[in-house]
C-alpha positions in Angstrom: -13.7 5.2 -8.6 -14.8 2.0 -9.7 -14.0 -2.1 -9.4 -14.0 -3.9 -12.1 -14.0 -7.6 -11.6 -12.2 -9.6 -14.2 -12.4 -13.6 -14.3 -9.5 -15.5 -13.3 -10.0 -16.9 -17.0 -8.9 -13.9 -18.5 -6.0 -12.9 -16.4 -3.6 -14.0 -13.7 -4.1 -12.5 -10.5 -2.0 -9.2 -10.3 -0.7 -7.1 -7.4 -3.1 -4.3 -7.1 -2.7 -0.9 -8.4 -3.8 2.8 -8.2 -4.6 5.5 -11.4 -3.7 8.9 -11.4 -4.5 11.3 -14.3 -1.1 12.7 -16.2 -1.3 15.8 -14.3 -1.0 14.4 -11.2 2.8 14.1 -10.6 3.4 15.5 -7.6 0.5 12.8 -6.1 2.0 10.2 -8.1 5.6 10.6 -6.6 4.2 11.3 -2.9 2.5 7.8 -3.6 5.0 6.0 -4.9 7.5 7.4 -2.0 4.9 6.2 0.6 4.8 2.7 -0.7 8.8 1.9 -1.4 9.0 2.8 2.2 6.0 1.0 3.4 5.8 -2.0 1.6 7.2 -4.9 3.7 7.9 -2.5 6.5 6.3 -4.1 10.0 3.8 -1.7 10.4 2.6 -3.1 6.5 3.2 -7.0 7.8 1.2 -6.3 10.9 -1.4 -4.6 9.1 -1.9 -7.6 6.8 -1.0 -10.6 8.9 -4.3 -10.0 10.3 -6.2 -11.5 7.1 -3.7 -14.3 6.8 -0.8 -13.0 4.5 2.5 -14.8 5.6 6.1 -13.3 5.1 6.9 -14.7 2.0 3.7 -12.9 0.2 4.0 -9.9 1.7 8.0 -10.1 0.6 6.8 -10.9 -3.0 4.6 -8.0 -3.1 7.5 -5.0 -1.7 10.0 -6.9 -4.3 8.0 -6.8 -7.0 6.7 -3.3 -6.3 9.9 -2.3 -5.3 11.3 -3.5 -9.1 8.4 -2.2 -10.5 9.0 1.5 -8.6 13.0 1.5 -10.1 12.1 0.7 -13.3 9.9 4.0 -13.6 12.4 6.5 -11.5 
């Protein structure tokens, strides 16, 4: 696994993301499962009210990974 730090400059801040190789499906839908039912749950806001995320981000983040997750199913 590796981070690779991009400059503002060069692209808008994005949502973050994970990478599976093609072969992976069965990982790759057990993922994506866990997240359209976690994101914006209130385990998910307690978890990351604790570094200062309000409601409205963390509601920006399930809709638009919700979206994202419907567009690929």
């Amino acid at each position: 696994m590796e981070t690779v730090i991009v400059r503002p400059n060069e692209k808008p801040p994005a949502f973050g993301s994970f990478a599976f190789r093609l072969s992976d499906t069965a990982l790759l839908k057990d993922v994506d499962d866990f997240l359209a039912e976690f994101l914006g749950s209130g385990a998910h806001r307690k978890m990351v009210a604790s570094f200062g995320f309000s409601a409205e981000e963390v509601d920006l983040v399930a809709e638009n990974t919700n979206k994202q997750l419907s567009a690929i199913r």
